[in-house]
N, C-alpha and C positions, 0 to 999 in steps of 0.2 A: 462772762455771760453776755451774749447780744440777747439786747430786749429789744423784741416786734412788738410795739404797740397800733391794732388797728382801732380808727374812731368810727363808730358808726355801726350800727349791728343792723344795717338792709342788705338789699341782696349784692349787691359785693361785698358790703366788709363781711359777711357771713361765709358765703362763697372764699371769699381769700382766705379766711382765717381757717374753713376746714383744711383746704388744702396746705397751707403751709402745715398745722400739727401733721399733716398725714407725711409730706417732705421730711418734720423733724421729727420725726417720733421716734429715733432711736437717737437724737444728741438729744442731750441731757444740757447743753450748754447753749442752751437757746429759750426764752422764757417769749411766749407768746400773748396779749393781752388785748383783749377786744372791751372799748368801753363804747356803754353807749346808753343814755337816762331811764331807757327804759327795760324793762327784765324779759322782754320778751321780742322776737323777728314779727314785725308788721307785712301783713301780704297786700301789699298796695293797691295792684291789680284785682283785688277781690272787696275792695271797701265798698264798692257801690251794692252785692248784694246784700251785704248787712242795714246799708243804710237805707234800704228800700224792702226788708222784711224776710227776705231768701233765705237769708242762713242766719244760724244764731250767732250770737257779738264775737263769742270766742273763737270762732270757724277762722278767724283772719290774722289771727295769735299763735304763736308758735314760740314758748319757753324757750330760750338762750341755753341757758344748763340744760336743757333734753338735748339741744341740738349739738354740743358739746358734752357730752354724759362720753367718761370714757377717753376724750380726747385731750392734748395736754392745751390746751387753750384756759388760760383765766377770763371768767365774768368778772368786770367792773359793773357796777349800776352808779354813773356820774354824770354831770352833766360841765362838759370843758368849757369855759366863756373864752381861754387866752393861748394861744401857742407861741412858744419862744422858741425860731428854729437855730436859733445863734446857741444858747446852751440847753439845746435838745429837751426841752419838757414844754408835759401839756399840765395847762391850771385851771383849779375849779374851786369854788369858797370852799371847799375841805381839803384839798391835799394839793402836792405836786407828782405829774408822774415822768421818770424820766426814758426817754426811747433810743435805740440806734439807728431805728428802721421805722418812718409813721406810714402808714396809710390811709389815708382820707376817705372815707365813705360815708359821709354827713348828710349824701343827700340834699336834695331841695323842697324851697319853699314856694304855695302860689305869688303871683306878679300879680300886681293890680294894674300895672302900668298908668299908675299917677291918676285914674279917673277917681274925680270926687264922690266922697259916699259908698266906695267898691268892698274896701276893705270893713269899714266899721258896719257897713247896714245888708251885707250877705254872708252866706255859710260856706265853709269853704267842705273838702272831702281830700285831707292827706295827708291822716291820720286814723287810728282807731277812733279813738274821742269824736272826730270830725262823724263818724259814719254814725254811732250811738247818738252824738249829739242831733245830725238832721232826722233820723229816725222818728225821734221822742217830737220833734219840731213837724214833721209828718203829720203823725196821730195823733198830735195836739192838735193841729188847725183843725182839721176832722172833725173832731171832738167836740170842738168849741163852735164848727159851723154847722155843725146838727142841733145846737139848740139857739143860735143867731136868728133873729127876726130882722132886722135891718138887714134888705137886700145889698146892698150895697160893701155892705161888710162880710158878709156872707162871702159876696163872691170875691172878694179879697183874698178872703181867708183858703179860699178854695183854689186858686191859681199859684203855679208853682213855674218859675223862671228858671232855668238853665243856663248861664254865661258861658258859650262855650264849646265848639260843635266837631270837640277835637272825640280820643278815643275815650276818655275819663268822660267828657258828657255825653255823650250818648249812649253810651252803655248804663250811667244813672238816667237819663230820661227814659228808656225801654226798661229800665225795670221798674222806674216812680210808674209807669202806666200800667204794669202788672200789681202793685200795691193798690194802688189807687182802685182796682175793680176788686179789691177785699175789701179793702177801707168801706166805701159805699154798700156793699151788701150790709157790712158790720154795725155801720150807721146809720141805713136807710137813708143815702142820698143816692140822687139823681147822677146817672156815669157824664149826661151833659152839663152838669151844673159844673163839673171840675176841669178848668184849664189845665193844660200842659205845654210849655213854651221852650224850645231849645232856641238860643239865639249864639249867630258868631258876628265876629266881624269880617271874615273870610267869607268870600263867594261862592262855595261852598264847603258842606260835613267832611269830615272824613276826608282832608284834602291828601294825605299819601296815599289814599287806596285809588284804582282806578278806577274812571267813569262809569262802569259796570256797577260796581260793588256799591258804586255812593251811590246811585239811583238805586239799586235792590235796599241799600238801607233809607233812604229816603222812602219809597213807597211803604216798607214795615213799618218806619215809624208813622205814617199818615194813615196806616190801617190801623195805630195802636190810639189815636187819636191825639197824637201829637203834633203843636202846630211848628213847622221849622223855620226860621229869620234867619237869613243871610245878608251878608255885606250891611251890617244892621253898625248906625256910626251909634254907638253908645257912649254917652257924654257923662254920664253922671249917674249916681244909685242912691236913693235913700231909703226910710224905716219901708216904704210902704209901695215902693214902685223904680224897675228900672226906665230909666228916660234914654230914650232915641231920637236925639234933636230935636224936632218939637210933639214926639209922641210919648207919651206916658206909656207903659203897661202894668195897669196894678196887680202886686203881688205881695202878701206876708210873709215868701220861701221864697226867698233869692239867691239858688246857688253859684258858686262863682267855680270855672273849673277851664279859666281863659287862657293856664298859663301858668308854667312856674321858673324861677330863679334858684339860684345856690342859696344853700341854708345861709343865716344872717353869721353863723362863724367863719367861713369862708370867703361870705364877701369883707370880713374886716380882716382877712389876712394880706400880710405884706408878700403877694407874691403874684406874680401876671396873672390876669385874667381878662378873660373876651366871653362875649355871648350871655351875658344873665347872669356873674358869676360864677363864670364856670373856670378850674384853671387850667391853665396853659402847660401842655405837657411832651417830653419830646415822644419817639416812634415806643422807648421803653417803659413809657407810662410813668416817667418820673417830673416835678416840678421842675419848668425850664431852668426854675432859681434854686433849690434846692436836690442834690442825690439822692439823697436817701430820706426824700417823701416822695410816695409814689401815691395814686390816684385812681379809685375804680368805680363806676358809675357813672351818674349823673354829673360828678364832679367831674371828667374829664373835661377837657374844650383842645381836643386834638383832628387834625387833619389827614386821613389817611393817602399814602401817595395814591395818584389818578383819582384821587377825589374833589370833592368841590365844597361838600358840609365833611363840616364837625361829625363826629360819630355820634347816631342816635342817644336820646334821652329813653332808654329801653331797658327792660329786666334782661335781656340776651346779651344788649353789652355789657352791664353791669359782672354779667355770667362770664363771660368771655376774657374780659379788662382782667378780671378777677386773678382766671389763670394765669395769665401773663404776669402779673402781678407776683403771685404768689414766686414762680417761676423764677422769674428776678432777682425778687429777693433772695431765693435759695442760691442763687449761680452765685451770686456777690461775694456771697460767706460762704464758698467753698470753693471760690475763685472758677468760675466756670462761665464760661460764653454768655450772656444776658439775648434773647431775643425779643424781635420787632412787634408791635401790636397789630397783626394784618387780620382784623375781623372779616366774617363772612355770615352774614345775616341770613336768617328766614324767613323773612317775612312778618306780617301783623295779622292778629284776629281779633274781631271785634264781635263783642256778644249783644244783641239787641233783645235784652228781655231773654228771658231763662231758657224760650223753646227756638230762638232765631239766632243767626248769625252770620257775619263772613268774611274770609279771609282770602289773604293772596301771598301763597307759602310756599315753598320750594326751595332751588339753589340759586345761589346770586345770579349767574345767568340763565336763569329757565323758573320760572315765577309761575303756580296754578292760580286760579281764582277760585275758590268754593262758599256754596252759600248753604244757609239749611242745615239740617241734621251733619251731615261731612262737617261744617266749617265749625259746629260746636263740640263734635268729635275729638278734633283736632287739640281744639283749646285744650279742652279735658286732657286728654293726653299728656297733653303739656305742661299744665298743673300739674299734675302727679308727678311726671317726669322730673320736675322742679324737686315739688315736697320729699321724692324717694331719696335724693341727693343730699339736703338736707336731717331727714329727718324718718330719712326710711319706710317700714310698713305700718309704724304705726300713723302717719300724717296721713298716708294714701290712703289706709284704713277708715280715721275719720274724715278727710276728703268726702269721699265715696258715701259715706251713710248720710253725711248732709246735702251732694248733691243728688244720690242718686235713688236711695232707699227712707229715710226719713222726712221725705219732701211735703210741703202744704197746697193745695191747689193745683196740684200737677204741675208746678214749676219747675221744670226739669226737662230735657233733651229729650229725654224718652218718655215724659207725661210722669201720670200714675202709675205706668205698668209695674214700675220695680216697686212703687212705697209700700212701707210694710204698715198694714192696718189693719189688718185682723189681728184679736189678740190670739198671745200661744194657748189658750187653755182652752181652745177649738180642736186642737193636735191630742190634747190628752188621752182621751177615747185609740185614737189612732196609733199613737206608742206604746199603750200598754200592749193593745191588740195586734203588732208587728211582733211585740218583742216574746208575746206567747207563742206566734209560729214558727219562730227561730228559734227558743227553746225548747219547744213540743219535737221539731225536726232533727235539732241535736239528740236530745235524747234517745231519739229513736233507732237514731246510727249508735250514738253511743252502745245502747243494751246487744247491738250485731256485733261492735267490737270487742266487746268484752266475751262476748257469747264465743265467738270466731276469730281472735287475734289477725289470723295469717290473711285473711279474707278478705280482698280490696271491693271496694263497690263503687268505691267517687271518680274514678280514672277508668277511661273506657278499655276496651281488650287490646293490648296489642295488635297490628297488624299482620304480625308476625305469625302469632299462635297459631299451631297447628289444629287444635280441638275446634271447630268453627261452632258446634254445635254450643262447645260449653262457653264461646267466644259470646254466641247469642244472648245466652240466656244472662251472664253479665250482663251484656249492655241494656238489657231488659228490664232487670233490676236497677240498673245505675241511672236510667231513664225515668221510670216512678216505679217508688218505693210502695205506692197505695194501690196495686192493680192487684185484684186477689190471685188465688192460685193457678186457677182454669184459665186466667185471660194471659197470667206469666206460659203455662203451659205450651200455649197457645202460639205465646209469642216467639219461641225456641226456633220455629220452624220461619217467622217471617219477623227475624228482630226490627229492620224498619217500619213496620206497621203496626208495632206496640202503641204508642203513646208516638202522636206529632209534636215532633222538639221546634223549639226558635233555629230560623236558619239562619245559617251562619256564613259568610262570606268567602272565597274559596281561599282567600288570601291570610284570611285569618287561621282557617284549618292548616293550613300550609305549617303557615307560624307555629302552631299549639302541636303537632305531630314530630316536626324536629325537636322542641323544645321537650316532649314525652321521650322521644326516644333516646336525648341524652341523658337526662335525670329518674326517667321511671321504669322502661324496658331496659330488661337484658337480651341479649345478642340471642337467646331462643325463644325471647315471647314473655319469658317470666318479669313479674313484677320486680324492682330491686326493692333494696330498706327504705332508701327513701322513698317511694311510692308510698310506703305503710306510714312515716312521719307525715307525711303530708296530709293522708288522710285523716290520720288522730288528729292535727293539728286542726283541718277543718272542723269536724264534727265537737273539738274545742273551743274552735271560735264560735262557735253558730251557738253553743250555748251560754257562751259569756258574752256576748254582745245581746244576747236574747236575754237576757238577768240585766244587762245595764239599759236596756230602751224599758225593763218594765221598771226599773226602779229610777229613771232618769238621770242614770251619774254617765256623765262624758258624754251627753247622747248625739252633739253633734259627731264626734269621732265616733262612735257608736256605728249611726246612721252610715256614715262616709263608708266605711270599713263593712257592712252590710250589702252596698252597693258595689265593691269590689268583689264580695263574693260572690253575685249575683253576676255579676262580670266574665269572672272565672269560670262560674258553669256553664255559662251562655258559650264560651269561646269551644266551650271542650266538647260540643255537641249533643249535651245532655240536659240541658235545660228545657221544660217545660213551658207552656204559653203563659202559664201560671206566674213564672218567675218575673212577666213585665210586671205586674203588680205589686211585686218584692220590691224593685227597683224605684219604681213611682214613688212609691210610701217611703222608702229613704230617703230619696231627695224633698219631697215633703217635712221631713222629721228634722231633717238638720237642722236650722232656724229657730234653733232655741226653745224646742217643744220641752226641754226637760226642765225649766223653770217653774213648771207648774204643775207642784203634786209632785216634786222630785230631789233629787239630791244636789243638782247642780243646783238650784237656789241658795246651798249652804255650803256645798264644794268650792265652786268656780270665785265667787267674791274672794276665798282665803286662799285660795290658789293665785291667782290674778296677785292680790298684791303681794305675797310672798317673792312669787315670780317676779316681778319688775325690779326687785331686789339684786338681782343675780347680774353683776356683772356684762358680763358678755351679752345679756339679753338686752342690757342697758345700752352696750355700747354698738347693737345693732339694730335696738328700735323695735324689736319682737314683743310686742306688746299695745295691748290699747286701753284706751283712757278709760 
């Protein structure tokens, strides 16, 4: 039995560890084990909306057993203080574990770089905890400088510091300035009363993106009323203010986001490192001192040929290293070729506040700039992209409702337009009253079919047919059903001029004519069997989806499937003006109108979790929380 043990459940050791189960999922003789202290994958890159009000705590958590549900991967929840690479085990105050194969994904910690007071008297954000904890440290100051009478504490209380003017802070300072205009409505303060300070020590923000992008984020954040400090020499931090040689800036919220190093287990290991802790590893991502540990992340301190840096501190290498990694490992223990780690980057996106952004993405040689709506586009994308890989439809699922549909303040890319805020019991009125016209109109065909078995009326005449006259007076009827007899009579002689249909596209007719003539016309004009199935089969549906919108069981599928028939007429040249209204109302009714007054209230909860029971549903994430 080779045992893979990965340390670290971020995004490589996550990344490495899917893919190697998916590599060994048919040997049996390979045990896979990912430990890591906490029960859940942390989304790094998303900790500043939490900690500035955007999304809720758990939106940045992602369960370990969900994201292996199904896969032969073991969860540990430990916490390793010791590694012995001489006889292969990792140690922690309850057990020992032994490996053939380690991979390092521990991650890194912030650097204070030695200034006094950094570490002990600011908050740092690189963590969940970190992001909850500044939150609460938010709307506390707030809180307590809405009822402050000493000016001077006051605005203490109210000025908030940023160390830090890399991609992590400024994305928390653009979004502390979208909190900060809740917070003050909420407490009746003043939007000038409250400072906001990003500070670096670099000459300028955002020093990898180019002078374009940094001045577009420069200018947003001074439109968000953030003040920016550069080449700022910062000496020292205490309870109450960071110090800049001889200048104070008072603050009660001092976040620190200057900078990080390899987690404290790594830098106590006995094994090369350069750069902050980082180790040293050859082109196959393994330790220069060790074989069989290999290295994905932030952990790496590798040099790719024709390069000049180390490979980025990034979620893309992390993603990347990963594979290679995995990769590796599998060649070794099946004696197969090991390949080189030749990354190829995209680029970086920086979010400035929930409705701004921008980035500079492309292919290593050919790089776009985007700013605005595109540049948050992007991001978005790219989260999902992430979470699908991970964690499938159900992460993208709740993704999506947190950024894009259950939003506060319009904080969101695309505002308000998508938040859902009306409640469902506005729709009620409207589903019961759909789901009567869908059944009234079944019915109505039903009592012709029974009446007249042989008797098609939903499919228009053949082209073929010889009878043009009796060709009319179908399409007359299959056209509306509601025209009495005089104006059917009528219409024998000018069947276009019956009732005005929706027009339909020549290319779609096209489509909908060959498709009739191989499944419904026979070679003289006549209807075949299937023409008559199909039509039972509608005038079936129309009245069982018309019974589930009035009693609201299934009504999103319901709805959805209302809308396809409404489709279906429309194509076939028989649909009425009337039918856009069919169509409207369903896409209205999806969205959960059957919750109210209905049977999904009592269906869907015992459905829902019966279903996430199932196996396969499990193991491909068909499901939401």
């Amino acid at each position: 039995m080779k045992k893979i043990v990965l340390l670290g459940g971020g995004y490589g050791g996550v990344t490495a560890a899917k893919k190697l189960a998916k590599k060994f999922k048919k040997n049996d003789d390979v045990e896979i084990t990912l430990i890591d202290r906490n029960p859940y994958h942390t989304l790094l890159t998303e900790l500043h909306e939490v900690a500035a009000n955007r999304t809720p705590e758990d939106s940045v958590k992602v369960e370990l057993k969900k994201i292996f549900a199904g896969l032969k991967v073991n969860v540990v929840l430990d916490d390793i203080n010791h590694i012995d690479f001489a006889a292969k085990t990792l140690s922690s105050r309850k057990t020992k574990y032994n490996y053939d194969y380690l991979v390092l994904g521990t991650g890194c910690k912030p650097t204070f770089f030695g200034i006094p007071g950094a570490e002990e008297n600011s908050f740092t954000l690189w963590s969940y905890e970190d992001a909850v904890r500044l939150k609460r440290q938010i709307r506390q100051c707030f809180s307590e400088a809405a009822k402050e009478t000493d000016p001077a504490v006051r605005k203490s209380k109210l000025s908030f510091v940023v160390v830090g003017a890399g991609f992590t802070g400024v994305e928390l300072v653009g979004e502390m300035a979208e909190f900060r205009d809740e917070l003050c409505k909420e407490f009746y303060i003043d939007r000038n009363d409250v400072r906001l300070v990003v500070a670096d020590m670099a000459p300028k923000i955002l020093p990898i993106l180019p002078d374009k992008l940094i001045a577009k984020s420069e200018r947003r954040l001074v439109r968000m009323g953030v003040e920016i400090i550069t080449s700022a020499k910062i000496t020292g931090v205490d309870p109450q203010a960071v110090i800049m040689g001889e200048e104070r800036i008072q603050a009660n919220t001092i976040v620190w986001t200057a900078g990080v190093e390899g987690s404290d287990l790594v830098g106590n290991l006995d094994v090369q490192q350069q750069g902050r802790k980082r180790v040293v590893t050859n082109d196959k991502l393994q330790s220069v001192d060790h074989e069989n540990v290999y290295v994905v992340g932030d952990n790496i301190f590798y040099i790719p040929e024709g390069e000049e840096r180390p490979v980025p501190q990034m979620v893309e290498n992390a993603e990347q290293s990963a594979a290679v990694v995995a990769h590796n490992i599998h060649a070794e223990i099946n004696n197969q070729p090991k390949k080189s780690y030749k990354p190829g980057f995209h680029g970086t996106m920086v979010c400035i506040g929930s409705r701004y952004g921008v980035a500079n993405v492309g292919l290593p040689n050919r790089m776009f700039m985007l700013s605005g709506f595109m540049a948050l586009l992007g991001k978005h994308f790219m989260n999902m992209f992430y979470l699908f890989t991970i964690a499938g439809f159900n992460k993208v699922w709740s993704y999506m409702m947190h950024e894009f549909f259950h939003v506060n303040n319009r904080r969101s890319f695309v505002g308000g337009h998508f938040s859902k805020r009306s409640p469902n019991f506005w729709l009620l009125p409207l589903r019961v009253y759909v789901g009567i016209m869908w059944l009234t109109e079944g019915l109505e065909k039903l009592w012709k079919i029974i009446d007249e078995p042989s008797r098609i009326f939903l499919i228009p005449p053949s082209p073929h047919a010889a009878d043009a006259t009796s060709s009319a007076s179908q399409a007359v009827e299959a056209v509306n059903q509601t025209v009495d007899a005089q104006a059917a009579a009528s219409a024998v002689t000018n069947a276009k001029d019956a009732v005005a249909a929706l027009p339909v596209p020549k290319f779609i007719t096209s489509i909908m004519n060959g498709f009739m003539d191989i499944f419904f016309y026979q070679s003289n004009g006549d209807y075949t069997v299937l023409a008559k199935v199909f039509q039972t089969g509608m005038v079936l549906a129309e009245i069982t989806f018309g019974i589930l919108l009035i009693v609201g069981l299934f009504t999103a599928l319901s709805s959805i499937a209302t809308i396809g028939m409404g489709i279906m007429i429309w194509c076939s040249g028989m649909a009425p003006y009337e039918m856009l209204w069919y169509l409207a109302a369903g896409v209205a009714l999806i969205g959960g109108s059957g919750s109210v007054f209905g049977l999904d209230y009592y269906v869907l909860p015992w459905l829902k979790k019966h279903w996430k029971r199932i196996p396969v549903v499990r193991r491909w994430y068909l499901y939401t929380d």
